[in-house]
Every structure is written in C-alpha cells, then in structure tokens.
C-alpha positions in Angstrom: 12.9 -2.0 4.4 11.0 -1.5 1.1 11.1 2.3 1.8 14.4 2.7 2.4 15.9 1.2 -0.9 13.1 3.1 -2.7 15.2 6.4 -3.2 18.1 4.1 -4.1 16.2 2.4 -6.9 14.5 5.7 -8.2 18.2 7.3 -8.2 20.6 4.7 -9.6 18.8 1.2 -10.4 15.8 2.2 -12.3 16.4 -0.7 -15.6 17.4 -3.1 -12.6 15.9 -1.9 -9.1 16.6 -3.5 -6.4 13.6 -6.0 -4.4 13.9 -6.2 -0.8 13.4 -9.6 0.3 12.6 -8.9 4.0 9.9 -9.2 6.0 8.1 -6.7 7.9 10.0 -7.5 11.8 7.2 -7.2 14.5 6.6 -3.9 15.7 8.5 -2.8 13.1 10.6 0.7 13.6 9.3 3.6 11.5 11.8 3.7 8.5 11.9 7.1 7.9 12.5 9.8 10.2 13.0 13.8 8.9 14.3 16.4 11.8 13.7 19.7 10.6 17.0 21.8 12.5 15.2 25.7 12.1 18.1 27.5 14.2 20.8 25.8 12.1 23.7 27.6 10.3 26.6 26.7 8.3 30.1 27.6 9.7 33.3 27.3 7.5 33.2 26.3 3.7 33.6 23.1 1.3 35.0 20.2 3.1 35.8 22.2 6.8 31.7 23.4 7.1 29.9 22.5 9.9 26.3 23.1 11.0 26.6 23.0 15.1 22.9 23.3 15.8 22.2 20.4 13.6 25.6 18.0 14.5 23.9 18.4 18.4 19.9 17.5 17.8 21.7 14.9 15.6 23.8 13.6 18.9 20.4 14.0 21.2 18.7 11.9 19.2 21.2 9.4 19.0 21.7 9.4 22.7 18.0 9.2 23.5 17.8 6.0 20.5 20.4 4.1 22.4 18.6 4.1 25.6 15.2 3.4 24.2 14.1 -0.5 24.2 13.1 -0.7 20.6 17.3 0.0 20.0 18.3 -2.3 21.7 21.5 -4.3 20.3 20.9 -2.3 17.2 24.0 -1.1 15.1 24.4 2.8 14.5 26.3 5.1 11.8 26.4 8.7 11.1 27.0 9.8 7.3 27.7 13.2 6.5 26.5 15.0 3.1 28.8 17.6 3.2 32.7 17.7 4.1 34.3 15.7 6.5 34.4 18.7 9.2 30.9 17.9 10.8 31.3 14.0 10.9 34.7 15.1 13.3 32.2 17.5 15.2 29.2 14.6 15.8 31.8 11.9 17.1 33.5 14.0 20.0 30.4 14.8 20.6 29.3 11.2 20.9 32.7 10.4 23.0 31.6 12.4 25.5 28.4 11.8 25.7 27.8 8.0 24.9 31.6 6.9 25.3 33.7 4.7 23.8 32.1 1.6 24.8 28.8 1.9 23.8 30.0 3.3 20.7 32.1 0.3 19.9 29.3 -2.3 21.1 26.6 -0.5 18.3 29.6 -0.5 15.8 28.7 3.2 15.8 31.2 5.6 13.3 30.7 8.9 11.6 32.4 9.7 8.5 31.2 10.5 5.0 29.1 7.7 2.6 32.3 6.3 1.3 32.8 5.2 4.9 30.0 3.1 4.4 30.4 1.4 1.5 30.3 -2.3 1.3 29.0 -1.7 4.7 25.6 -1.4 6.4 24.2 -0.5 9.8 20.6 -0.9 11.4 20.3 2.7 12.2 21.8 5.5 9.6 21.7 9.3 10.4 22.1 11.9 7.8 23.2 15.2 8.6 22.8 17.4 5.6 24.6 20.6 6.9 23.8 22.9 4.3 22.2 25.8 5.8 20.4 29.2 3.5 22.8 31.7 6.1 25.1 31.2 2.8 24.7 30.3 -0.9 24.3 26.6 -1.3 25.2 24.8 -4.5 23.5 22.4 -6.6 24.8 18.6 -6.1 24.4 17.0 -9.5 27.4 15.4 -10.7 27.4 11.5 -11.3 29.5 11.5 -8.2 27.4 13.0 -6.2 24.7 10.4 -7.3 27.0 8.0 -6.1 27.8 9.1 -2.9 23.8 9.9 -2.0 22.6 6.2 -3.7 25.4 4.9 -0.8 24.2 7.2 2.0 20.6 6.3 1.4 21.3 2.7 1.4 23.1 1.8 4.7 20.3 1.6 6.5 18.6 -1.9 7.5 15.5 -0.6 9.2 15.5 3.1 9.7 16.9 6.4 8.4 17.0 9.7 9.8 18.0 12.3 7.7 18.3 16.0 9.8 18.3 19.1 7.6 18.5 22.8 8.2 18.0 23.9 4.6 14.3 23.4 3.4 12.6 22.8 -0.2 12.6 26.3 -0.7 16.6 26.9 -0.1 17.5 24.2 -2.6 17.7 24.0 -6.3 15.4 21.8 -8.3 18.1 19.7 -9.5 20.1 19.7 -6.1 20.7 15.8 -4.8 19.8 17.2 -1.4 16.2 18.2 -2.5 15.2 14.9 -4.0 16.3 13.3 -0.9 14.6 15.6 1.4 11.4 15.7 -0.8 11.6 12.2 -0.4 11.7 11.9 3.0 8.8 14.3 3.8 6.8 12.4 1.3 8.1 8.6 0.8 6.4 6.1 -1.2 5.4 3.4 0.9 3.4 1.3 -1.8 6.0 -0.7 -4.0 3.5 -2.6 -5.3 0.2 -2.0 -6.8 -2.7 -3.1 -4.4 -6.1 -3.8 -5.9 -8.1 -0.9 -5.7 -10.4 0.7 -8.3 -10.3 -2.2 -10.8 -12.0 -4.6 -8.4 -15.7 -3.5 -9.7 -14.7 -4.7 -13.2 -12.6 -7.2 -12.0 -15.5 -8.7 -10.1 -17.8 -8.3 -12.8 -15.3 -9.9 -15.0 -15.0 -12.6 -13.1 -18.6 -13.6 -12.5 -19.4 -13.4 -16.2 -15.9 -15.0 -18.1 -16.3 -18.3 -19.7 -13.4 -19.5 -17.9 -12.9 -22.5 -20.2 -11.8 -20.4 -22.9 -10.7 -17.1 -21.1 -7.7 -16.2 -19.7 -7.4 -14.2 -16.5 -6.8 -10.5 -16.2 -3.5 -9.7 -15.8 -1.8 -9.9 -13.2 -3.2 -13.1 -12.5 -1.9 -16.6 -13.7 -5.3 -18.3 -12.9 -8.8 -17.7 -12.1 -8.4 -19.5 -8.8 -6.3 -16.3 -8.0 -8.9 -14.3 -8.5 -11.4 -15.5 -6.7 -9.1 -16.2 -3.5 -8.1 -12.3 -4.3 -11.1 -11.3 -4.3 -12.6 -12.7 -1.4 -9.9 -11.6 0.3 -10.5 -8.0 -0.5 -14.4 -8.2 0.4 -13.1 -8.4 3.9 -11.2 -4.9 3.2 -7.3 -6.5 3.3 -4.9 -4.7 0.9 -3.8 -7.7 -1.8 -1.2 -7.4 -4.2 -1.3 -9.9 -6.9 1.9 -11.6 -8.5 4.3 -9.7 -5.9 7.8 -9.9 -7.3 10.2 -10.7 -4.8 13.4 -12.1 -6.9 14.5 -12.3 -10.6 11.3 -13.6 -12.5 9.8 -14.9 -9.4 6.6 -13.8 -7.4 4.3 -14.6 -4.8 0.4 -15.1 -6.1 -0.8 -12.9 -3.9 0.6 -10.7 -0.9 -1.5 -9.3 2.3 -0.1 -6.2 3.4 -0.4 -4.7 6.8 1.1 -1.4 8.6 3.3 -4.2 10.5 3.7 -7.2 8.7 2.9 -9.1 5.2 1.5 -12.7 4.8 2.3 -14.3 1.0 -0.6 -16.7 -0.1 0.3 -19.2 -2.6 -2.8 -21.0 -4.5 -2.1 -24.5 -5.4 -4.0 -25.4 -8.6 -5.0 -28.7 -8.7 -3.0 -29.3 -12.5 0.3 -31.3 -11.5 3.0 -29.2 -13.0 6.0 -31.6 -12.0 8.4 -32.7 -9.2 10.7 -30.2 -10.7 8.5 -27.3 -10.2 7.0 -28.3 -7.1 11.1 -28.6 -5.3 11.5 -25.3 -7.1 8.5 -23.3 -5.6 9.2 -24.8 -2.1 13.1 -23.7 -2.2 11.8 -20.0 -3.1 9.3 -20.7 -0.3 12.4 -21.8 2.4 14.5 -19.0 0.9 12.0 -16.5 1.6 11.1 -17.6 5.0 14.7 -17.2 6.3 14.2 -13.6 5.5 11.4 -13.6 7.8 8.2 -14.3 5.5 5.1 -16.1 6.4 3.4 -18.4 3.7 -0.1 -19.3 3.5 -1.1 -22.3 1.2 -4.5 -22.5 -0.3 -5.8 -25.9 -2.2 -8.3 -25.7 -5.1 -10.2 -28.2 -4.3 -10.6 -27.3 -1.1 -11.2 -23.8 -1.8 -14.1 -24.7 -3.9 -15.2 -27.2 -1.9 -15.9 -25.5 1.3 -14.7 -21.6 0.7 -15.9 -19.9 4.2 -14.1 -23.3 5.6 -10.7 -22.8 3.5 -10.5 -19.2 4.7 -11.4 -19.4 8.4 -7.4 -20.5 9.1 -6.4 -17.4 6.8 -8.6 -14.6 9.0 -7.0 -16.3 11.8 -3.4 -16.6 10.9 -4.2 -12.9 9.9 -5.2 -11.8 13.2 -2.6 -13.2 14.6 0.1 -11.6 12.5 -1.9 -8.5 13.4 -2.4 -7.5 9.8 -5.7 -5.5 10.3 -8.3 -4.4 7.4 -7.6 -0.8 5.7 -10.2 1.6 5.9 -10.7 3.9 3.3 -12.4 7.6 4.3 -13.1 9.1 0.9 -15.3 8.2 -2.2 -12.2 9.2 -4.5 -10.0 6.3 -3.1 -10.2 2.5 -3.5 -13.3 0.9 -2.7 -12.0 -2.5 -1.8 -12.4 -1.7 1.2 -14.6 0.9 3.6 -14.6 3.0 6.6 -15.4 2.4 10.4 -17.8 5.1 9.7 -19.6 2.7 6.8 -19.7 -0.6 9.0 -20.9 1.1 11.8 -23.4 3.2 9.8 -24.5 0.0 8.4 -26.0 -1.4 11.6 -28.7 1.8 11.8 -29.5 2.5 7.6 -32.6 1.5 7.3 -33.3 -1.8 5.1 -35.2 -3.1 2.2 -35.5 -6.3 1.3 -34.9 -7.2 -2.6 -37.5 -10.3 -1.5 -40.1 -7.8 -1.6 -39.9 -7.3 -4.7 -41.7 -10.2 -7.2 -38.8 -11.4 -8.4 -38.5 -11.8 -12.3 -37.0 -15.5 -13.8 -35.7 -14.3 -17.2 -34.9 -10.8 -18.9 -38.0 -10.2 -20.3 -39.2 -10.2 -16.9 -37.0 -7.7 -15.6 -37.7 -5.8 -18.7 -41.1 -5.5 -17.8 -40.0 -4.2 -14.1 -41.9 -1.0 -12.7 -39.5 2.0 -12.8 -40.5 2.0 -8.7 -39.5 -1.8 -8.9 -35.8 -0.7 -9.7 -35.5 2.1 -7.8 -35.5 -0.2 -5.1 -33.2 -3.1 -6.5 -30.9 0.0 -6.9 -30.9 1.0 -3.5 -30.3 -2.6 -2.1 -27.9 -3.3 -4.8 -25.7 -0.2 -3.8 -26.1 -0.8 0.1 -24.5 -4.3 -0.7 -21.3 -2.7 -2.1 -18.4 -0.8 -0.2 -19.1 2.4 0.9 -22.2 2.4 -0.7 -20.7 2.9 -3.9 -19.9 1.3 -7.3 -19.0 2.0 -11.0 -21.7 3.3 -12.7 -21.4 0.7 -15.7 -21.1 -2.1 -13.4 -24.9 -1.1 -11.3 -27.0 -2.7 -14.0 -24.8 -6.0 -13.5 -25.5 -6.3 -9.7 -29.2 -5.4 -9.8 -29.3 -8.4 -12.3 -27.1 -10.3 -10.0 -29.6 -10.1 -7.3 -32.3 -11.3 -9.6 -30.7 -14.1 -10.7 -30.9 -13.5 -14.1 -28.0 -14.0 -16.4 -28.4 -11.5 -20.2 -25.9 -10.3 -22.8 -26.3 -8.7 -26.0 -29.1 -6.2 -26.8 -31.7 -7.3 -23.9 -28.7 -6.7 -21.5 -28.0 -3.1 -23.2 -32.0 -2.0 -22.9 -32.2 -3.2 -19.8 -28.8 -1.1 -18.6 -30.8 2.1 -20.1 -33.4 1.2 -18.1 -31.3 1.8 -15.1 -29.6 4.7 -16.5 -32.8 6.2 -16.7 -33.6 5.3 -12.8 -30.4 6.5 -11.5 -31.0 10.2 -13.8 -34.1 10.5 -11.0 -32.8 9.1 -7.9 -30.1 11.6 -9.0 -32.7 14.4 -9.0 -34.1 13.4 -5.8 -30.5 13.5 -4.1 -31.1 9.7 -3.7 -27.7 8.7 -4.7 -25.1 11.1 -6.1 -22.5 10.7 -9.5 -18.7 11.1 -8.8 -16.1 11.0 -11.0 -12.8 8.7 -9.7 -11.0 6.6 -12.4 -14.6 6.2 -13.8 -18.4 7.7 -13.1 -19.4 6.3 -9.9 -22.6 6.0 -8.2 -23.1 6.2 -4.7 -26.3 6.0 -1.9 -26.8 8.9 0.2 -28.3 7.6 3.1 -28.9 10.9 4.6 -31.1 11.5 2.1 -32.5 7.7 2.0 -34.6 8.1 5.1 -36.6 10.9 3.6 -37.1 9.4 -0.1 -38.5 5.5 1.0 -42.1 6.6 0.6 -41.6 7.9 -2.8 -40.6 4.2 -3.6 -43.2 2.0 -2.2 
C-alpha cells in the first residue's frame, strides 16, 4: 500500500522512490496501526532486552487478528527493532497461544528485519522495545537505516508498529522517532490532487485560445482538463498525470478512501499502432495488479458530455468511490461540505435574470453598483462553498452575463467589483480570507438580513 512504502521512499529511495503499483483491495485493511504500550519497561541490555508488557499486547493482538474475518488466509511476521531477546519472547508466546499450526499456515515467524529480507508478509508487527525506565540511544548509523528501510517494507497491506517509548523519550535524530512520528502522522496523499488551483485553472481554461496554447501542467491536453474538471465539480479528488511506472502515468486518477479508478482520455489525433499496443499493455499490466480503467473518447465527450459521464458516476458508485467533503474555508474548494449542499436547498435565491442583462462591456460598465451587488451574490452562491478567489469574481460575474472582455475595459470593469465587494465587505455580506490567495466568500447568515439593501 502507498502508505506503507512511503517511509521506505522518504528514508532510503528519495533520487529513485519506489511507486506502488497496487490497487486499493475492497474494503481495504487500515495500513497503519500505532499501539501505544504505557506500562512498558525494558529488561536486560543490547541484544538480550526485552520489553514484556509490550512482547504480550503485541501477541493479543496477533491472536485477536487471526481470528477476525478480514485476516483470513493472510500471512503474518513479527520484526523486532531491538536485540534478538524479545523476538524469542513473542514466539513462545505465540506457541502457546496460537500453536504451531496456525503459525506455520500464516507463515508466521519472529526474528529481526534481516529475517525478512527478500521476504514479505501481508501483516508485519513492529515491536520497538525501547522503554525511558533506562537511557535509550540514538539509532543513526547507515546500518541502522538499513535495517529500519527493511522492517518498514515487509508489509503488503498493513503494519503495526507497538512502542513504549514516546516522541518525547527519543532523540531527534533517533531512527525510532521518525518511524514513530510517521506512524502517528502518515502521509496518505502521494500524489497532488487538484485543489486550490482549480479557480485559475478553470478560468484558464474558459479563456485560452487553445489553438495556440498549451495546457497547464500537468496536463498533456486540454481534453484533460475539461474531463478533470468536470470531474471535480462533482467534488471527486482527481490527480492528473498519476505516475505509476518508469516515465509512464495515468491521465487522470479518482481517488477514494477505498478504491481508485484511472481514466484515460483518448484524443481523437491517431498517434500509431505502436503507441496504441503500448498504452493498452500498460493498461493489462496494471489491471493484474488490480486497477480499474475508464476510457473516455473526445468526440464523444464533446459531443454529448452529461451523456459520456453518466457511465463514469456510475462505474464510480459502484466502486464505492464517494465525493470528499471539505469542512473549512482554508482547504480545497474543489469540493464542499454536507453542510453546503444541504444549506443550499434553504439559502434564499436571486435570480441573475432579474437583472437587465448587458450584451457587450460597455454595457456592464454602465451597470448600477446595486446591479453588481447582486451578480456578486449569485455568482458566489454558484461556486463551492460559497467561495472563490478574489481575482477570479470579476470573471464569473462576466461569465454569467455572457460577455467576453480583455485588456483595459476588463481591468475597469474588475475595479468596479473591487469596489462592490470593499461594501458588501462592510456590510458583513461576504467576508475576505486569506488561503494560498485572498478569497472571497458569501455569508449567508448575514444574506438574509442585507437582500433589501440590494433591490
């Protein structure tokens, strides 16, 4: 699991990390478990210590894995971090309370990392055995590296790691305390989802002369981005150009708690039998490690795009792979909260058509500062949470006109709106935030008791 060779490639294979090429299995196991051990203590010294209370909530848990269902026919190892002395301890232990057979049918030894190597298991526990009852020493030798880059990387699907010693009891440059700082705190995102970029991005993408501009980066195409972005308006996390092997990637990725779905788009430009065999052996390859693909055609895309999708929301809910709310103004806005859809079925509405809508920019020049004040409000009720970038606003409340500017009549009119959301700000009509840039956002517990100020 991507979490689990995370440590590995932060540790040892930063110039060449490893990329996990499986799949999300259903009802996937959590990959990383911490036991915090309190009452533990270290007996004995260098190779002959122990830590009793630890070796025997290590052995419970073990025993209670092996006769839950989501173990079954699952493969076991212990790995000691210190000495050989408690990896002894944890497998009479295990004798006598799991027996031999059981321990034989889930392959199940205990020994130190070097045990392990060349060797994996579904299931890895960690016993870390150093305790504060006596001075614990810093692990930072190169072969120390190696033995923890081994320990951390036998596991197929999950890793318990149980520690006595905390944060606190360890040295800031102590192997143990990276591990366990990574376990309390893993990184779960190995690749970078859309978030806070998809304002510009989508401003960007409704204004680029596409003839002779080239997508942002990631993407290889604009096809890509629309698909990406569409996507994203229905709150999905999307990770464009996800590398899975050596120069290779999928267009874009959906990413659920459970499972991921690759989407390739197909751009109608023939690039060749050649590459054509090429993508669909990736493809195959990538499926036996358990990944679902999702084609998308341009021409079918743009021909019917609501139609086009309606097999991805399905093949979506099917796989389980659920939108991601988002619960604070500071975080992405590609996507919102419960709180915001359900909010939106009782916020009171105004309809842009209510305004006399201008044809050109000297028209919307000309608009009444009440005018905008009220394309404001329904532009920002149209975007996620309620919010947007405070550059982009000028661009959607031309949007909903219609009306298509650059140059200097697009600058005076963004002052005029600058100047609007100054006094909305004043009248606690919409707020100013800062996240990666100045936001704007509707307050609409405030809205209810500003409307007659802008009629």
């Amino acid at each position: 699991m991507p979490e689990i060779i995370r440590f590995s490639n932060d540790l040892s294979y930063q110039a060449t990390p490893l990329i996990p090429l499986r799949q999300y299995p259903p009802q996937r196991l959590e990959p990383l478990k911490v036991v915090h051990v309190p009452g533990g203590y270290r007996e004995g010294s260098t190779n002959r210590a122990i830590n009793r209370p630890e070796a025997e909530k290590l052995v419970e848990t073990v025993v209670q894995c092996c006769n839950g269902d989501q173990y079954d026919d699952k493969t076991m190892g212990v790995i000691i971090l210190q000495g050989d002395a408690q990896a002894t301890l944890i497998e009479n232990m295990l004798l006598e309370q799991l027996g031999a057979e059981e321990m034989e049918q889930r392959r199940l030894i205990c020994g130190n990392p070097y045990s392990f190597q060349g060797d994996e298991r579904h299931i890895i526990f960690l016993s870390m055995v150093a305790a504060p009852n006596e001075r614990i020493g810093a692990l930072t030798r190169p072969a120390d590296q190696r033995r923890f880059n081994v320990a951390a990387s036998r596991a197929q699907d999950q890793i318990w790691l149980f520690h006595t010693a905390t944060r606190n009891d360890l040295s800031e440059a102590c192997l143990r305390r990276r591990l366990l700082a990574y376990f309390e705190n893993p990184i779960t995102q190995i690749s970078r989802a859309l978030g806070q970029e998809m304002e510009e991005l989508r401003i960007r993408a409704y204004h680029a002369n596409r003839q002779i501009e080239k997508p942002p980066g990631p993407f290889e195409s604009w096809f890509e981005v629309d698909v990406a972005l569409r996507i994203v308006s229905r709150h999905f996390r999307v990770v464009p150009q996800y590398p899975v092997v050596e120069n290779k990637r999928i267009d874009l990725v959906i990413e659920g708690t459970k499972s991921k779905l690759a989407v390739e788009c197909d751009g109608d430009h023939w690039h060749g039998l050649e590459k054509y065999e090429e993508d669909m052996e990736r493809q195959r390859m990538l499926e036996r490690c358990g990944w679902r693909f999702h084609r998308i055609r341009e021409s079918a895309y743009y021909a019917n795009p609501e139609q086009t999708l309606e097999i991805l929301w399905h093949e979506l809910a099917l796989m389980d792979i659920q939108p991601v709310p988002e619960s604070s103004p500071n975080q992405s806005d590609a996507t919102e909260t419960i709180h915001d859809r359900q909010s939106q079925k009782t916020m009171p509405s105004y309809k842009a058509s209510e305004v006399k809508t201008p044809t050109n920019i000297q028209e919307a020049l000309s608009m009444k500062q009440s005018q905008l004040r009220q394309l404001v409000i329904e532009a920002l009720k149209t975007r996620p949470n309620y919010s947007c970038v405070k550059d982009a606003l000028p661009g959607f409340v031309l949007k909903q006109l219609h009306v298509i500017s650059r140059g200097k009549p697009r600058e005076e009119f963004s002052r005029k709106v600058n100047k609007v959301i100054r006094f909305m700000e004043k009248q606690a009509v919409i707020r100013l935030y800062k996240s990666k840039n100045i936001r704007v956002q509707l307050i609409d517990s405030k809205y209810n008791k500003q409307t007659e100020m802008f009629g």
